[in-house]
OpenMM code with the backbone's topology and positions (N, CA, C; nanometers):
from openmm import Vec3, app, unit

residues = "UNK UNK UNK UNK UNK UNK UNK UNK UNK UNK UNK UNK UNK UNK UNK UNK UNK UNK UNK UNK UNK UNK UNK UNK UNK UNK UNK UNK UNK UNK UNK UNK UNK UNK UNK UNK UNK UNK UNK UNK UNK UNK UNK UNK UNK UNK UNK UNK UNK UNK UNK UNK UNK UNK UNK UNK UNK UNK UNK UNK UNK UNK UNK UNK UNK UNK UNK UNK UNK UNK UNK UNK UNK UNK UNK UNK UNK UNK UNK UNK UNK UNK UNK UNK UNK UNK UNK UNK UNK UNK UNK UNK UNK UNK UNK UNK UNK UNK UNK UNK UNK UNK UNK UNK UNK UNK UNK".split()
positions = [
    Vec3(-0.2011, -0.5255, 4.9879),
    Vec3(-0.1834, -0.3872, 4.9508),
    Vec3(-0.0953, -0.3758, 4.8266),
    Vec3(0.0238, -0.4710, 4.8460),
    Vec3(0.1086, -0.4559, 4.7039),
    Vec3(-0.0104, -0.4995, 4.5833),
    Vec3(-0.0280, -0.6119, 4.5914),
    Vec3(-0.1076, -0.6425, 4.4918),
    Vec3(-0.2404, -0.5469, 4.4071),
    Vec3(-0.2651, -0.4453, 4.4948),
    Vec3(-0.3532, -0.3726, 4.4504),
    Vec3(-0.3213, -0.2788, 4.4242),
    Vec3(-0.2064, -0.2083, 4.4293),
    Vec3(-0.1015, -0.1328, 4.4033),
    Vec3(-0.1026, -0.1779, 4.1948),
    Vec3(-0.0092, -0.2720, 4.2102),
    Vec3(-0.0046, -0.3322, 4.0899),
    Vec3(-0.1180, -0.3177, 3.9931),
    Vec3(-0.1956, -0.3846, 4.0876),
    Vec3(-0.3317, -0.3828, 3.9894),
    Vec3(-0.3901, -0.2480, 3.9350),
    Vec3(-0.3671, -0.1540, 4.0563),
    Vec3(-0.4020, -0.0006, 3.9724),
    Vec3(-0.3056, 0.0411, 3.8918),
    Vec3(-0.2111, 0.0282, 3.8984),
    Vec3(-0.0812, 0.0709, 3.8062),
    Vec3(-0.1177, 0.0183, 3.6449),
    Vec3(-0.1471, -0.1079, 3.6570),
    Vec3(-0.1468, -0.1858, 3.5549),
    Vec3(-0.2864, -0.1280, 3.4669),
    Vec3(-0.3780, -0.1155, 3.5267),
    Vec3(-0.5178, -0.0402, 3.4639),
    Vec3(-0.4514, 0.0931, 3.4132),
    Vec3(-0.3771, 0.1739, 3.4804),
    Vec3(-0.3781, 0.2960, 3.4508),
    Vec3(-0.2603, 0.2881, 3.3497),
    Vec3(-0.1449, 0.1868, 3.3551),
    Vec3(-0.1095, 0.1611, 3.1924),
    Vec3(-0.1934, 0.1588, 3.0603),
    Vec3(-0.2874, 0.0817, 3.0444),
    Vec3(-0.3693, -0.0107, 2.9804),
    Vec3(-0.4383, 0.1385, 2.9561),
    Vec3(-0.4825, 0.2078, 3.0476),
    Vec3(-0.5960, 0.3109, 2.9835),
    Vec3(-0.5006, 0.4015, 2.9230),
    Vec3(-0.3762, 0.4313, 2.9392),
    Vec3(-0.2960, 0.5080, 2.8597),
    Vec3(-0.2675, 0.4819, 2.7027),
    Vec3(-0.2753, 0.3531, 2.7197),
    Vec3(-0.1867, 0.3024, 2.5956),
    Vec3(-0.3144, 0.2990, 2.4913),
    Vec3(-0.4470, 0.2606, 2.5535),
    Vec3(-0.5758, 0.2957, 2.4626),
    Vec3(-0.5608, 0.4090, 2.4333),
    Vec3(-0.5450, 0.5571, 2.4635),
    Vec3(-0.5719, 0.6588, 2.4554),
    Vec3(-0.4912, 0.6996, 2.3445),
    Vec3(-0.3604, 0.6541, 2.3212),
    Vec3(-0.2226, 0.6635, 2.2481),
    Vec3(-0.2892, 0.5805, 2.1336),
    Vec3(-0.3466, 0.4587, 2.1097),
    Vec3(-0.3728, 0.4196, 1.9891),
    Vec3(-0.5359, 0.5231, 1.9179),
    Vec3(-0.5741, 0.5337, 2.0310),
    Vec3(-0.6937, 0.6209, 1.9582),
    Vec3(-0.6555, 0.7151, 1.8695),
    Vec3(-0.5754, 0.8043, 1.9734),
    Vec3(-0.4993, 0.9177, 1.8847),
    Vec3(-0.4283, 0.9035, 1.7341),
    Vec3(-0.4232, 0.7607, 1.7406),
    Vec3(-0.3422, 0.7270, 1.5567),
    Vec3(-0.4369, 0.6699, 1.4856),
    Vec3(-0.5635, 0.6613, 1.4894),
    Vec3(-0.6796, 0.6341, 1.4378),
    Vec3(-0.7272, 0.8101, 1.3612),
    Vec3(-0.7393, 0.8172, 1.2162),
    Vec3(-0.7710, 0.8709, 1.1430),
    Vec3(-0.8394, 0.8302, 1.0333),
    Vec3(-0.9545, 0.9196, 1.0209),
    Vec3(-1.1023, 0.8975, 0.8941),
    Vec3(-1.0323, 0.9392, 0.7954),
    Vec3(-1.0348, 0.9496, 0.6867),
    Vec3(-1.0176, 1.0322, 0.5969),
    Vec3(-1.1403, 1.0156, 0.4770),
    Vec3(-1.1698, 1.1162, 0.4890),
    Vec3(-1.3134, 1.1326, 0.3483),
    Vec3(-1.2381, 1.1847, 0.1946),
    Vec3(-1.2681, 1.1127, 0.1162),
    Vec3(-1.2146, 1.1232, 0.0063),
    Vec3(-1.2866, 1.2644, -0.0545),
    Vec3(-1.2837, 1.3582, -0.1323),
    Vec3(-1.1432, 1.3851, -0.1642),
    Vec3(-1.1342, 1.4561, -0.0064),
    Vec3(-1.0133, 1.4720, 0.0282),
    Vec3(-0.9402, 1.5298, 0.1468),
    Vec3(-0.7782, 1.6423, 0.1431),
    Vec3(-0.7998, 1.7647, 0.1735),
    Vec3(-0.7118, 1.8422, 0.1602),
    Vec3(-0.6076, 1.8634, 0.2808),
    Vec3(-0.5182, 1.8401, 0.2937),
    Vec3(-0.4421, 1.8623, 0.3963),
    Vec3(-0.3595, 1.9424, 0.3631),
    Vec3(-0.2477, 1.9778, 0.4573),
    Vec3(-0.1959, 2.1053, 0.4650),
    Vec3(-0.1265, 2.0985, 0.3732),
    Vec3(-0.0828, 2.0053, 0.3139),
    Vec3(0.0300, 2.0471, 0.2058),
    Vec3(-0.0009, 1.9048, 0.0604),
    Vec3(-0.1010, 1.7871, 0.1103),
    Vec3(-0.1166, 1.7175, 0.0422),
    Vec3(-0.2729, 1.6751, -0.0197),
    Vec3(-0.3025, 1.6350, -0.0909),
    Vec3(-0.4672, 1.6492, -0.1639),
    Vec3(-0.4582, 1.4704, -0.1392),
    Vec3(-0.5777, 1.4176, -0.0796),
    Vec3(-0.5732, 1.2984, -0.0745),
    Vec3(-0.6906, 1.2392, -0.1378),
    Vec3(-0.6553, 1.1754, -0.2457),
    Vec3(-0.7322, 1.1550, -0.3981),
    Vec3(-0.7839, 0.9808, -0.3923),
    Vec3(-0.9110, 1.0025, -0.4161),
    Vec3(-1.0429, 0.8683, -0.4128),
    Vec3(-0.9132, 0.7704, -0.4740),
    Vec3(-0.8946, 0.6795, -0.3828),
    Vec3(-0.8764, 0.5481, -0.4709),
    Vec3(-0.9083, 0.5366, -0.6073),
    Vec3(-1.0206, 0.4905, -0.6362),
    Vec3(-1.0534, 0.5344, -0.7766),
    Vec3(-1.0011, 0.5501, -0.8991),
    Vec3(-1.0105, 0.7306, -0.8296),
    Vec3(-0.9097, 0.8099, -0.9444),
    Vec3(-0.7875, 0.7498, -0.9924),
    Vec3(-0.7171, 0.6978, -0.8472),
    Vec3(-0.5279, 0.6587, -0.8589),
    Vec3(-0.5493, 0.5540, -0.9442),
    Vec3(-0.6261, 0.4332, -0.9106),
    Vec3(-0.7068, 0.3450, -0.9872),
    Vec3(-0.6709, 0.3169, -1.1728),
    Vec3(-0.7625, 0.4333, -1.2129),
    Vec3(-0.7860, 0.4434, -1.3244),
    Vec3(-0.6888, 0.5492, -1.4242),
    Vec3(-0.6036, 0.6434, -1.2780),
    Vec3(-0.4894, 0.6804, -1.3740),
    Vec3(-0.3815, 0.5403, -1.3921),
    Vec3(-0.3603, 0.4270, -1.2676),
    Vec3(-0.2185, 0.3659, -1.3020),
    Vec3(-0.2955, 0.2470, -1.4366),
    Vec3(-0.4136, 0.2438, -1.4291),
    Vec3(-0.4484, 0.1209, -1.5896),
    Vec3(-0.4877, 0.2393, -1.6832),
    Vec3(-0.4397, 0.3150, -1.7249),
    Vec3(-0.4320, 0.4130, -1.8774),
    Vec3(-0.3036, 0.3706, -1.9225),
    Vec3(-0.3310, 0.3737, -2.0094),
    Vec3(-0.1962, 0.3447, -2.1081),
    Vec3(-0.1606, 0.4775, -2.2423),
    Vec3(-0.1492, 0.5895, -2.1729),
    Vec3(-0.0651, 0.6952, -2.2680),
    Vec3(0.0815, 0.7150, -2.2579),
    Vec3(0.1291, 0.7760, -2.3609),
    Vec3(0.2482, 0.8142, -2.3623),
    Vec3(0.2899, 0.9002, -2.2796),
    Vec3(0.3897, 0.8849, -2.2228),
    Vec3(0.4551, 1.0047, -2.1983),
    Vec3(0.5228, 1.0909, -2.2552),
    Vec3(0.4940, 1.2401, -2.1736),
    Vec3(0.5442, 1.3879, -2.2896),
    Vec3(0.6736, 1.3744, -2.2119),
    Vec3(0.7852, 1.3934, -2.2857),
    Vec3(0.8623, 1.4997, -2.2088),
    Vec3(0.8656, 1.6338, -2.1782),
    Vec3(0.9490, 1.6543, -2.0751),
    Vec3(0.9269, 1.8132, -2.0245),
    Vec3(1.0511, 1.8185, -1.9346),
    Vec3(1.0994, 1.9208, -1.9764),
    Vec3(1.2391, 1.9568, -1.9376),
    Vec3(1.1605, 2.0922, -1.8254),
    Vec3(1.2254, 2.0710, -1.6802),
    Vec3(1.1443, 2.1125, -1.5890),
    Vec3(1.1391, 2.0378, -1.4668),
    Vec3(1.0955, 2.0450, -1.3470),
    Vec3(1.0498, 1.9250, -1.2519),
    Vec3(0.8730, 1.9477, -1.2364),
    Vec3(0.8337, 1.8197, -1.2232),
    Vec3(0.7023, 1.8360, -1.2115),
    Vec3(0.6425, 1.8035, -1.1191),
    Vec3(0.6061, 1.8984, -1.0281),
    Vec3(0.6347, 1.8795, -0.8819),
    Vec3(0.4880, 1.8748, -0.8199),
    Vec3(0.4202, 1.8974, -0.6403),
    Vec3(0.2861, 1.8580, -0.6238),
    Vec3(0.2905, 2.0280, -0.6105),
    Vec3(0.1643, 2.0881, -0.6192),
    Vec3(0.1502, 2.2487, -0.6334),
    Vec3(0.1723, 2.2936, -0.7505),
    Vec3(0.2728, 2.2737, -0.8588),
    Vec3(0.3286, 2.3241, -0.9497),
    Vec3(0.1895, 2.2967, -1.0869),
    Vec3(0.1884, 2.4010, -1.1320),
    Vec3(0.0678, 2.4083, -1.2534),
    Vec3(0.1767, 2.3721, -1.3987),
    Vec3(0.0834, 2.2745, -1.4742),
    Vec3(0.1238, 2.1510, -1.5768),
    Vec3(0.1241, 2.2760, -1.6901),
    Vec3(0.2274, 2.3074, -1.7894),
    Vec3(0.1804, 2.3619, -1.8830),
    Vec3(0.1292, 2.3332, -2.0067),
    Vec3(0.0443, 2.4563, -2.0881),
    Vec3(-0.0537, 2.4243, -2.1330),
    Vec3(0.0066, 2.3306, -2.2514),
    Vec3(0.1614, 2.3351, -2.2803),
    Vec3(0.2140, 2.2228, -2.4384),
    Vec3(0.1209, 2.0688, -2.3907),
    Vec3(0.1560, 2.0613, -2.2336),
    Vec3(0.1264, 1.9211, -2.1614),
    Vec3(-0.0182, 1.8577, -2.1960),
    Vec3(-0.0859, 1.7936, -2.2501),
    Vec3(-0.2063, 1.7312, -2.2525),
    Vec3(-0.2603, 1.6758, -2.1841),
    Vec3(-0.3409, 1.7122, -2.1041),
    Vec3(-0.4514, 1.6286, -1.9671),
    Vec3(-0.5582, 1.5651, -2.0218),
    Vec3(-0.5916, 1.4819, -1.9614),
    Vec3(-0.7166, 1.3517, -2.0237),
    Vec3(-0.7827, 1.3650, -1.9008),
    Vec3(-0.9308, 1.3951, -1.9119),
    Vec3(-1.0522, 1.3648, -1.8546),
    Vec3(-1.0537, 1.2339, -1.7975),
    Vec3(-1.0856, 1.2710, -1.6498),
    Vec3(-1.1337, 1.1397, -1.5934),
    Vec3(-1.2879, 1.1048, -1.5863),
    Vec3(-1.3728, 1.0197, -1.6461),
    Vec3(-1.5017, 1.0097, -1.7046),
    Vec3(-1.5287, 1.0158, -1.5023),
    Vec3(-1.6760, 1.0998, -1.5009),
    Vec3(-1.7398, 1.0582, -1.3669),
    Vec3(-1.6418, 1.1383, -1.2771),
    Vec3(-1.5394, 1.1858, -1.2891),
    Vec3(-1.4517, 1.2383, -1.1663),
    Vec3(-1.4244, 1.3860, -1.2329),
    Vec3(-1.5240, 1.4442, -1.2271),
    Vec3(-1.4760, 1.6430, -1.2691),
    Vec3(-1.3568, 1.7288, -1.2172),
    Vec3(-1.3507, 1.6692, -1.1141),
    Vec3(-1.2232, 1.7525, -1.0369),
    Vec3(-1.1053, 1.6397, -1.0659),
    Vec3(-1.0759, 1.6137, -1.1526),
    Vec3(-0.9273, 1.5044, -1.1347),
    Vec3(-0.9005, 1.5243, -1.2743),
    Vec3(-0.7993, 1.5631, -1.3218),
    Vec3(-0.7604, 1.4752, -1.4692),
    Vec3(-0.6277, 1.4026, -1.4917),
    Vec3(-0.5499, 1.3973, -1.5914),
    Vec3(-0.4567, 1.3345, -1.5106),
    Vec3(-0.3349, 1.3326, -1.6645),
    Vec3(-0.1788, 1.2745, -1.6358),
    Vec3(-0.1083, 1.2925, -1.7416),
    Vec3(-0.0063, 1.1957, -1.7280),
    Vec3(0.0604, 1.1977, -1.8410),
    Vec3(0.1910, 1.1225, -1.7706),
    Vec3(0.3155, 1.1849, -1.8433),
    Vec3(0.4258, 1.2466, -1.7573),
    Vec3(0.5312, 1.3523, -1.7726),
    Vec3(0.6231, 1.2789, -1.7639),
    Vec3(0.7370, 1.2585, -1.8510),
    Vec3(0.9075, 1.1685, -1.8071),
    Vec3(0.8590, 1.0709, -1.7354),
    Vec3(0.7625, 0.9912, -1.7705),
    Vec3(0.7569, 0.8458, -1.7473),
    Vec3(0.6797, 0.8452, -1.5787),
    Vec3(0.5939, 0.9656, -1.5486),
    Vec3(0.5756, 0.9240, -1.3723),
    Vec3(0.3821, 0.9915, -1.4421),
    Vec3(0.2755, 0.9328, -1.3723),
    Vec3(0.1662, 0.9428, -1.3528),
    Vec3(0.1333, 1.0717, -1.2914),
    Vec3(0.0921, 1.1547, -1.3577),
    Vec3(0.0352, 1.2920, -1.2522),
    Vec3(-0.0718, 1.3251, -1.2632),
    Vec3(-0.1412, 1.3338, -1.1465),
    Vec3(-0.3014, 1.3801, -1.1590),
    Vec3(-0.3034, 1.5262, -1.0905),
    Vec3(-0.3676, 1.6051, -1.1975),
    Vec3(-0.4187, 1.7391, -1.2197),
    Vec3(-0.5294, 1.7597, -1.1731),
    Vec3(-0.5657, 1.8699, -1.1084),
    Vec3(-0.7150, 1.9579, -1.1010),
    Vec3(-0.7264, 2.0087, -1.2599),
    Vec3(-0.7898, 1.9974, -1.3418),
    Vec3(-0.8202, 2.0202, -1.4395),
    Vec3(-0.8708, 2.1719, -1.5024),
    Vec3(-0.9266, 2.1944, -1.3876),
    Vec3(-0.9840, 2.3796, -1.3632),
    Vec3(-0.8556, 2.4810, -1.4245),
    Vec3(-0.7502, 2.4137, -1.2874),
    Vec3(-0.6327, 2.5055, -1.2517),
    Vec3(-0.4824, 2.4483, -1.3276),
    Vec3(-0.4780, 2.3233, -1.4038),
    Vec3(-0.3775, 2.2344, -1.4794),
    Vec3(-0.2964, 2.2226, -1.2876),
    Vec3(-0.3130, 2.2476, -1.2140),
    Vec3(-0.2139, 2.2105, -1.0671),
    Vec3(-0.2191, 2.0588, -1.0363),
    Vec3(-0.0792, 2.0505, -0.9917),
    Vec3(-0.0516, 1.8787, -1.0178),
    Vec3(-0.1146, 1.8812, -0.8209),
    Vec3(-0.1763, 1.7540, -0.8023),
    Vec3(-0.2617, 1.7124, -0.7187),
    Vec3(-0.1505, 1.6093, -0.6389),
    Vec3(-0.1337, 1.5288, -0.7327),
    Vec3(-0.0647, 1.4336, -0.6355),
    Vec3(0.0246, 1.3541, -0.7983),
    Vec3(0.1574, 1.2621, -0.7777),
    Vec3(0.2269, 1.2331, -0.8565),
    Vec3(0.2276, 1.0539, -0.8246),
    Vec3(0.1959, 0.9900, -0.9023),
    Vec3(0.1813, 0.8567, -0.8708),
    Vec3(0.3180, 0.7927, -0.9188),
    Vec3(0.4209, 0.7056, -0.7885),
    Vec3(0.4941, 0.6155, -0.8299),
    Vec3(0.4748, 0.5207, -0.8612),
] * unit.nanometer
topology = app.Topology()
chain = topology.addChain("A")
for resn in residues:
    res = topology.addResidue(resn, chain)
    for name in ("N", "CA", "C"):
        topology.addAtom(name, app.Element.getBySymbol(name[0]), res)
């Protein structure tokens, strides 16, 4: 009786702890909007960190939400319409190009 005791205990661990890793299993489809963050094709991040432009300065913070102004110069990402991208005080920022809104800031 103990032993089978155990043995159900031990299953009904085991099916818990599956259930707990399922739950941290997440898809994500590129591009992907979340509540507060834009989660941008490999790719894109890709081909903004091998560009080699200057950086502008800009007295300001250049933050994720915050729209790039127009002094700032954005470069087309060939094949990717919705992405463009810059580089501000030395940090990588990729823009929606539509709206100049910084997307995500690459360290």
């Amino acid at each position: 009786m103990r032993n089978r005791l155990i043995l159900v205990s031990a299953a009904a661990l085991l099916s818990l702890s599956a259930s707990a890793y399922a739950q941290d299993t997440v898809i994500v489809q590129d591009p992907v909007t979340t509540e507060s963050t834009v989660v941008v094709p490999g790719e894109v991040r890709t081909y903004v960190l091998q560009q080699d432009i200057p950086s502008v300065s800009y007295e300001g913070d250049i933050l994720v939400g915050k729209v790039v102004p127009e002094s700032v110069e954005i470069h087309a990402i060939e094949g990717q319409p919705d992405y463009a991208y810059t580089v501000v005080n030395q940090h990588r920022v990729i823009v929606n190009p539509q709206t100049r809104t910084v997307v995500q800031i690459l360290e």
